[in-house]
N, C-alpha and C positions, 0 to 999 in steps of 0.2 A: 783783488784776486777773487775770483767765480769759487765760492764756498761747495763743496759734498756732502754725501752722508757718507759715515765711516759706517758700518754693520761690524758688531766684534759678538758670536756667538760661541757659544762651548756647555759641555756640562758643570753641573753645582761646583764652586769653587776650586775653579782653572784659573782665577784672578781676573777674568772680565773684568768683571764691576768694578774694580779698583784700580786695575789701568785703563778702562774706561773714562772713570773718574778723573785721573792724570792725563792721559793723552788727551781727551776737551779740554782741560785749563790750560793746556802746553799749546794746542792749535787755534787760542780763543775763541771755543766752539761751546755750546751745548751739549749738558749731560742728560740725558735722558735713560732711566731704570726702567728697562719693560717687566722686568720680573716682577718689581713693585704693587703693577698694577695688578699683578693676578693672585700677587699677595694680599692684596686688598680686597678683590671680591669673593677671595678662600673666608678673610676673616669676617666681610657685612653674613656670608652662610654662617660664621661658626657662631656669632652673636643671634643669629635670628633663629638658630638650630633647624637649618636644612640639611639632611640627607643631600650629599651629592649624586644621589644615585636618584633623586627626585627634579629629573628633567623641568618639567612643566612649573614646578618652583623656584629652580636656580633662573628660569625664562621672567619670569615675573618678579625675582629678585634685579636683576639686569634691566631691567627694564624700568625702574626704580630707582636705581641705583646713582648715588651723587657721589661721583669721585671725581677728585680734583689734585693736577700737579703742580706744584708751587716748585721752582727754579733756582737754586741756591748759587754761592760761589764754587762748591765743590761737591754736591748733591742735589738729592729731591725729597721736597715735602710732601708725604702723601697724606691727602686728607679724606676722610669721609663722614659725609653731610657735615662740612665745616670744621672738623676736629680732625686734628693732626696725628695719625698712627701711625709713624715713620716707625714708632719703634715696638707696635703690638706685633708688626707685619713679622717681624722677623725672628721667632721662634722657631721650635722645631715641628711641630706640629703645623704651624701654617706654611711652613716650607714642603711638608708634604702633601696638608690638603691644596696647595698651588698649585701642583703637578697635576693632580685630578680633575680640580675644575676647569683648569688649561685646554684640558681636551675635550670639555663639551662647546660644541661648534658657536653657539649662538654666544657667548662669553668669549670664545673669541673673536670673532667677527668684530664686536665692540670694541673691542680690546685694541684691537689691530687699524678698526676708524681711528680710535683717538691718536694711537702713535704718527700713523702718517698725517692727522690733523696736525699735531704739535710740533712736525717735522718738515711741513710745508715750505718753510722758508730756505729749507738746509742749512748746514753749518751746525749739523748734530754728529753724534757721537750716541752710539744704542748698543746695548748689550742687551742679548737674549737669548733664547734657543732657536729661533726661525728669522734673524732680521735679516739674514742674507739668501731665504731661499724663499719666504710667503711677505714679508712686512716690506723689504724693499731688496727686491731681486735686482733692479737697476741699480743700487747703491755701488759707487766708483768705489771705494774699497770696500773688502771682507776681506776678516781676519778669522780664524775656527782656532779656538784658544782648548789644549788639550792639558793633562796632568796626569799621573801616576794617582790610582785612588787611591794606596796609602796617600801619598802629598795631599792630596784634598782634602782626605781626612783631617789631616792634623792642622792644617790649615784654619778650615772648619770650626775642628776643638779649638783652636786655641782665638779665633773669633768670637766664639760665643763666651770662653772665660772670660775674654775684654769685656764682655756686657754685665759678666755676674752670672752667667748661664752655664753651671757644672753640668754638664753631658758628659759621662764617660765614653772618650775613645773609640771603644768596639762598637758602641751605639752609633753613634757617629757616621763611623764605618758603615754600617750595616742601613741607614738609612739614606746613606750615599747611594750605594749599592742599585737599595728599591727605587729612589729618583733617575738613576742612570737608566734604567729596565723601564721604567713607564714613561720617560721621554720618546725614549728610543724604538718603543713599541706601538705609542701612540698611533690611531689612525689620521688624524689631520694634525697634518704641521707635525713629525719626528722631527725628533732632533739631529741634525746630520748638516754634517759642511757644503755648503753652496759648491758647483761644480769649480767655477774659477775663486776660488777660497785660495787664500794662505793659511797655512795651516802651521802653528806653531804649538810645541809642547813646552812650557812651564815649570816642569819640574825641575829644570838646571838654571831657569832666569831667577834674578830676584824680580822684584818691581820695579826697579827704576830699569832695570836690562828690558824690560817687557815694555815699558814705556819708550823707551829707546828702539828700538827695533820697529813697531807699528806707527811710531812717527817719523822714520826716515821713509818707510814705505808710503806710508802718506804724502809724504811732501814730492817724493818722486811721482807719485799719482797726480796732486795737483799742480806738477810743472808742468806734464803732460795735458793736464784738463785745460789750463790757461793759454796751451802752444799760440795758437792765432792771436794772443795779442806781442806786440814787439816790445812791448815793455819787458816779455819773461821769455820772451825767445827770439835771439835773432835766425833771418831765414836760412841763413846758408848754415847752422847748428841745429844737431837731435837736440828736441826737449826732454829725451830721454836721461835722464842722470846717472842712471846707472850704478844708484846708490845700493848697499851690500854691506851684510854686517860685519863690522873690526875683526872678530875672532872668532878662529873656530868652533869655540863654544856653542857662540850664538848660531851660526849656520848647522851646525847640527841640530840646532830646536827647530829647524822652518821646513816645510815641504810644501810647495806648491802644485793646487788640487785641479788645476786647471789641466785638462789632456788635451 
């Protein structure tokens, strides 16, 4: 069967990343973290003590720069210059300087080679803020994964307690908040759902519900993608499946962005 790229974008924890995670091992597809990466050249700035607001250094930082993704069973190894900081990256602090250096062009430009380098083959699976509107506008599905930012919030908090990371709450909150405001404001690449997006809100799924729902849509995309062979579709039958979710629940989480 002729493999895709899935595109699943939304703001700070909407659960991308996690039914990302799930829906590639459920389609035996690749997982791929773009956030990762821009987590990674927040933190080679915050070790080198650049000013993001010093263009012509984060240029020559970039330019320099050895980052490498290693491919797990249910994740990514993010390394730089040969050392593994899967888990420096993900603080609160580089959660925010990510957002900022996101939006200087020449950092993503790079950023945005490597992903479609790593993607060339397809049969991935990407979460991020732009994969379905700059990274891969062609990509057969997108998903725009939304949430209640109380739910994100808490969400959030109680991720980083997992790690040992006491954030209080309203902090939390509040630097949701500022992430939400400088994606969205950004001038290359905002954050915002591709025109033909599904659009699904999270606040009433659990995980495995959210993992359910973008791989039925999935598979009805790739019976369609594979129509012309008679192995997955006979002539005189739609390849269409016409797959839909069990319950009302779920159909009130989805809107499709396509006009």
């Amino acid at each position: 069967m002729k493999k895709i790229i899935v595109a699943i974008d939304g703001p700070a924890a909407s659960g991308k990343s996690t039914t990302a995670k799930l829906l590639a091992k459920k389609l035996g597809y690749v997982y791929l973290d773009t956030g990762a990466m821009y987590r990674a050249c927040a933190l080679q700035a915050l070790r080198e003590g650049i000013e993001l607001s010093n263009t012509t250094a984060i240029i020559n930082m970039m330019s320099n720069l050895d980052l490498s993704i290693a491919f797990t069973d249910s994740d990514n190894a993010v390394y730089l210059s040969g050392k593994d900081v899967s888990m420096e990256i993900r603080t609160p602090q580089i959660s925010s300087l990510a957002s900022a250096i996101s939006s200087i062009p020449e950092v993503r430009y790079k950023m945005v080679a490597l992903q479609r380098k790593l993607s060339e083959n397809k049969g991935v699976v990407l979460d991020g803020r732009d994969i379905g509107t700059v990274v891969f506008p062609e990509a057969e599905a997108k998903f725009f994964m939304v949430a209640t930012l109380s739910e994100r919030a808490i969400r959030r908090h109680l991720e980083l307690k997992a790690k040992g990371l006491e954030v209080p709450l309203d902090i939390v909150l509040k630097e949701l908040e500022q992430r939400d405001s400088a994606d969205a404001s950004r001038a290359m690449a905002p954050l915002k759902p591709a025109d033909d997006s599904i659009e699904i809100d999270t606040s009433c799924l659990s995980i495995e519900e959210q993992v359910s729902v973008l791989y039925d849509f999935v598979m009805d995309i790739l019976k369609e993608t594979n129509c012309l062979s008679e192995q997955y579709c006979h002539p005189e039958q739609s390849c269409h499946s016409g797959l839909e979710p069990e319950s009302n629940k779920l159909d009130s989480c989805l809107r499709r962005n396509d006009k």
